[in-house]
C-alpha positions in Angstrom: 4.4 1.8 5.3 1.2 2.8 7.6 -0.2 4.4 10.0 -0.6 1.2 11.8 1.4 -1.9 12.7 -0.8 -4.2 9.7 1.2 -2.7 6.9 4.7 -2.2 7.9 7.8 -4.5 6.6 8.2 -6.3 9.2 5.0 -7.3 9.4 4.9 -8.3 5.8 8.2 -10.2 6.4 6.5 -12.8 8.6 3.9 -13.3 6.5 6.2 -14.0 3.4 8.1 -16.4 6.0 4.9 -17.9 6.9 4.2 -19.2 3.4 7.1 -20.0 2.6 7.8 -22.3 6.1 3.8 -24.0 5.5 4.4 -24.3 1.1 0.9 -24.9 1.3 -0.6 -27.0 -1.5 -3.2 -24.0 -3.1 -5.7 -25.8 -5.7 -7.3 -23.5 -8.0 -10.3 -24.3 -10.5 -9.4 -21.3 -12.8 -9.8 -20.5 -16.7 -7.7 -21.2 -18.8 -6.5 -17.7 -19.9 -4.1 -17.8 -17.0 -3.7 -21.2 -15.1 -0.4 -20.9 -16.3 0.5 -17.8 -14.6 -1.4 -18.9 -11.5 0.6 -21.8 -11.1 3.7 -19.9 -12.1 2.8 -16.9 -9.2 1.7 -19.5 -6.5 4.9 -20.9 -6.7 7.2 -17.7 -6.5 5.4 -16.9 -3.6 6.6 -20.4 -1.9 3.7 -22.2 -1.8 2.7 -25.3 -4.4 0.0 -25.2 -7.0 -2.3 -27.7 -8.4 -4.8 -27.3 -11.5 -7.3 -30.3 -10.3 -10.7 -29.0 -11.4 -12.0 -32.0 -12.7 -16.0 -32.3 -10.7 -14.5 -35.9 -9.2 -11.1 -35.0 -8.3 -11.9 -31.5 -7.3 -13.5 -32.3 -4.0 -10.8 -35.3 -3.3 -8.3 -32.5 -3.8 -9.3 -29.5 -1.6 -9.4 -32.4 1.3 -5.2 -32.2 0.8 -5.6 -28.6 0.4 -3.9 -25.5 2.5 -6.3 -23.1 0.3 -9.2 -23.6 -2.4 -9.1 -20.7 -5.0 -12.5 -20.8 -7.1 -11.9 -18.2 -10.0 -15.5 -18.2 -11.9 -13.8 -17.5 -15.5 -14.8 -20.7 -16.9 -18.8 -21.3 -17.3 -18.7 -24.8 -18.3 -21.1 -27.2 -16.6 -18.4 -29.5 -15.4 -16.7 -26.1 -14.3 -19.3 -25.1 -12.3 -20.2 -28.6 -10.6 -16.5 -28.9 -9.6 -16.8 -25.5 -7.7 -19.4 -26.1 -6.1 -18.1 -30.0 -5.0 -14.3 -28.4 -3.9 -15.8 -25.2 -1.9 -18.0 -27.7 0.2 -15.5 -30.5 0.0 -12.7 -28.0 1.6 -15.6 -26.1 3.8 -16.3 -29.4 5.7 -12.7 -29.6 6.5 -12.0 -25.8 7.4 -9.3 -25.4 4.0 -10.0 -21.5 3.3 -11.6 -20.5 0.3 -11.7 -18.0 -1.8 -13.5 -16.6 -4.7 -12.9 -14.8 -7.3 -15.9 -13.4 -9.3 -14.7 -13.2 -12.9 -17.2 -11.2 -14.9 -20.2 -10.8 -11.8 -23.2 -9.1 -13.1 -21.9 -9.7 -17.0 -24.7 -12.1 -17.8 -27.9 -14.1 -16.0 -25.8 -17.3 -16.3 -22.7 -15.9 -14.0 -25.4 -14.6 -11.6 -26.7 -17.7 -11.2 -23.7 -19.6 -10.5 -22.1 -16.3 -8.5 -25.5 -16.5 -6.3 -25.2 -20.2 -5.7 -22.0 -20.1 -4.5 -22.6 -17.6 -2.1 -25.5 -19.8 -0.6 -23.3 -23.1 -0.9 -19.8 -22.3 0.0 -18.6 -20.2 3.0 -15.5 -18.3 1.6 -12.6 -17.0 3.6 -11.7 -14.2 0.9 -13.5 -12.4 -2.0 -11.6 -10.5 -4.6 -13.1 -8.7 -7.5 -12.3 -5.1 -9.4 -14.5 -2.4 -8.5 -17.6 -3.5 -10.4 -17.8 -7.0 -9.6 -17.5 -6.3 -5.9 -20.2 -3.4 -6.4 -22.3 -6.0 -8.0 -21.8 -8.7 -5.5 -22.7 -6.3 -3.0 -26.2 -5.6 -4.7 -25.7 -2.2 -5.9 -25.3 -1.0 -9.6 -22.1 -1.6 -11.3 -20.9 -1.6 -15.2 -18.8 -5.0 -16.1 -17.9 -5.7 -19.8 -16.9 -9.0 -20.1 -14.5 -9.2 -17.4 -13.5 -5.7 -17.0 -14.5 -3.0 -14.5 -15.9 0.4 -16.3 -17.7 3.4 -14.7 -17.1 5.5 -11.8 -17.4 3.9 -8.3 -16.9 6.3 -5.5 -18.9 4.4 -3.1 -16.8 1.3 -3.4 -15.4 1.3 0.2 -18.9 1.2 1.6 -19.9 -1.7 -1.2 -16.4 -3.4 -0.3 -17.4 -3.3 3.3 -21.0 -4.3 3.0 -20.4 -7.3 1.1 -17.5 -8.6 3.5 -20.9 -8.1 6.5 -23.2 -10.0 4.7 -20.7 -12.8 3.8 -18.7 -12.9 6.7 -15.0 -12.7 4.6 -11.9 -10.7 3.6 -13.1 -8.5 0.7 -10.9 -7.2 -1.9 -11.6 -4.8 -4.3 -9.2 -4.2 -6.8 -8.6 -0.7 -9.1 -6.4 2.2 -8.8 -6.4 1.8 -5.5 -7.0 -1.1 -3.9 -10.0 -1.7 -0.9 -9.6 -4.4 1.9 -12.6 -4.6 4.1 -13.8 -6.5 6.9 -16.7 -6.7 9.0 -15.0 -4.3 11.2 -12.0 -3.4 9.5 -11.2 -1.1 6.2 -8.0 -0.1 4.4 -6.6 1.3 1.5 -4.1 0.6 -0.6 -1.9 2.4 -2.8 0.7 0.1 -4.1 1.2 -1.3 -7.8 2.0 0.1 -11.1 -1.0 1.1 -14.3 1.4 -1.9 -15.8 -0.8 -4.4 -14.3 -3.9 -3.6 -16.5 -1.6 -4.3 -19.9 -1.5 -7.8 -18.7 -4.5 -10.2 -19.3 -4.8 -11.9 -16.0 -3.2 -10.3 -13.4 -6.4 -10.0 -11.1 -6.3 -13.5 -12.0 -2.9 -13.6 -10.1 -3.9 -11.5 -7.4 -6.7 -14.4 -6.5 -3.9 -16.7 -6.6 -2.1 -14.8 -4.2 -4.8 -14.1 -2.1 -5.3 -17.8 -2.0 -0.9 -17.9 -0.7 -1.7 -15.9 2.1 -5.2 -17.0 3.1 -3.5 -20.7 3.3 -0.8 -19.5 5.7 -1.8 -17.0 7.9 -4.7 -16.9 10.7 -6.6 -13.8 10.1 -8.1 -13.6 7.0 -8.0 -9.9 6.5 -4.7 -9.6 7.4 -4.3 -12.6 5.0 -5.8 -10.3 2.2 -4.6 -6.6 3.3 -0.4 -8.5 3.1 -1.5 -10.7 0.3 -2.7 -7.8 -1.2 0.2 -5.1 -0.5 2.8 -7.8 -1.5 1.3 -8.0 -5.3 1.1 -4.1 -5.4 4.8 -3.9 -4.0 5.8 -6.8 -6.6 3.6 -4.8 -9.6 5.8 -1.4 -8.9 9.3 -3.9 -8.2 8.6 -5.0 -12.4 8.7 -2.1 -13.2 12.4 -1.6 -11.9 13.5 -4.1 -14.2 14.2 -3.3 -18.3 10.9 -4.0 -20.0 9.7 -3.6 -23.6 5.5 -3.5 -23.3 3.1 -5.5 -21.5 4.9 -8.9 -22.6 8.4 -8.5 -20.7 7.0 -6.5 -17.7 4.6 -9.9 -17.5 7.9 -11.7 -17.2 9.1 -9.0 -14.6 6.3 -9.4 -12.5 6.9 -13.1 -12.0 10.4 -12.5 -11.6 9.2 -9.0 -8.4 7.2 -12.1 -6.8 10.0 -14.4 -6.5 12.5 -11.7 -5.4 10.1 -10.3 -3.0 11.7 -12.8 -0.1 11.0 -11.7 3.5 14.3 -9.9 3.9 14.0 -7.9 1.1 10.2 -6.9 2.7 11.9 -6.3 5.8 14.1 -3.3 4.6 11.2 -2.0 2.4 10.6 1.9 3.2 8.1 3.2 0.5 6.2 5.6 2.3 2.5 4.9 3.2 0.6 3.0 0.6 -1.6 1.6 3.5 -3.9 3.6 4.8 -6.7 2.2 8.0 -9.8 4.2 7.1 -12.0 2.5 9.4 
């Protein structure tokens, strides 16, 4: 699967194993677009979802938390105060947190709340496409609403910057997918162009960033297996009879569930990891 030991199928097998032997309880403050299909994904992977993003349960949740998953998609005012609470509610506690930037550098309002975070909450994980990491990372990047546009063919060093100045697991997400650490870098090359028919499935990949994170000690191995396992699931969907965007949706849920750690065990499919650094 690599050239190194991070990305084989045995490997990946353990870490499946992991999440499934902790279930941890993963609470995610996410928009409503896709908190269905969060909840749906967290489960297949074997760990337990909750939705509790109201700003006075939030915090009282992340305390029974395994992981904290703050997607930014929602810009209400009670969104935003229950991010903030659950981040420092579950950083006080050492719960993992992650964050997923929905729409950085869109507009002066997710900015502000994207720049506050930062200072407030200490995250374990970042995950963004291409622009939003490239944003986050204080470079120039083109994001239309939630969607990555443009050329980025500095996005490893961007990826890599942003996990130095932030101290986590970056993941950039695109045609090929970056992990980067402080000292670490990879690239990815798993997952099918079906994933961007579907509205949400970076979405799901926070979620399942959020899985691992919960499970696993290291948080870049956390995001480089959490990471390879969606890709792998992504090109599994596509195995399965599928009409348009709307079935292999239904697929992809289906890859995630059948993606146990014996059948990641036998996996061969060549090297979609590469260590570049």
């Amino acid at each position: 699967m690599t050239n190194g030991p991070e990305g084989t199928g045995e490997a990946l097998a353990d870490s499946l194993a992991a999440i499934r032997e902790r279930e941890p309880l993963v609470q995610q403050l996410t928009n409503e677009v896709t908190k269905n299909d969060l909840a749906n994904v967290t489960l297949s992977w074997g760990a337990l979802p909750v939705m509790a993003d109201a700003p006075g349960e939030a915090p009282e949740m992340a305390e029974l938390a395994g992981a904290v998953l703050l997607n930014t998609g929602r810009m209400t005012d009670s969104n935003i105060e229950a991010l903030h609470a659950a981040g420092r509610a579950a950083n006080d506690l050492g719960v993992p947190v992650v964050l997923d930037p929905v729409g950085a550098g869109t507009t002066p309002t997710r900015d502000e709340v994207h720049t506050s975070l930062l200072e407030d909450v200490e995250f374990a994980a970042i995950k963004g496409n291409y622009g939003e990491i490239t944003h986050l990372a204080g470079k120039t990047a083109e994001v239309k609403g939630v969607e990555s546009v443009g050329e980025y063919e500095d996005i490893t060093e961007s990826a890599q910057a942003l996990a130095e100045t932030t101290g986590a697991a970056v993941v950039a997400s695109g045609a090929e997918d970056i992990v980067a650490g402080s000292d670490r870098l990879y690239r990815l090359r798993a997952g099918d162009e079906m994933l961007s028919t579907v509205v949400g499935t970076g979405c799901m990949l926070g979620a399942t960033l959020a899985a691992f994170t919960g499970s696993l000690k290291g948080d870049v191995t956390a995001a480089l297996h959490g990471t390879l396992a969606y890709g792998l699931a992504g090109e599994r969907a596509t195995d399965l009879e599928y009409n348009g965007p709307a079935s292999y949706r239904i697929n992809l849920i289906d890859s995630i569930a059948g993606l146990t750690p014996e059948v990641a065990a036998e996996l061969e499919t060549g090297d979609p990891v590469e260590r570049v650094r």
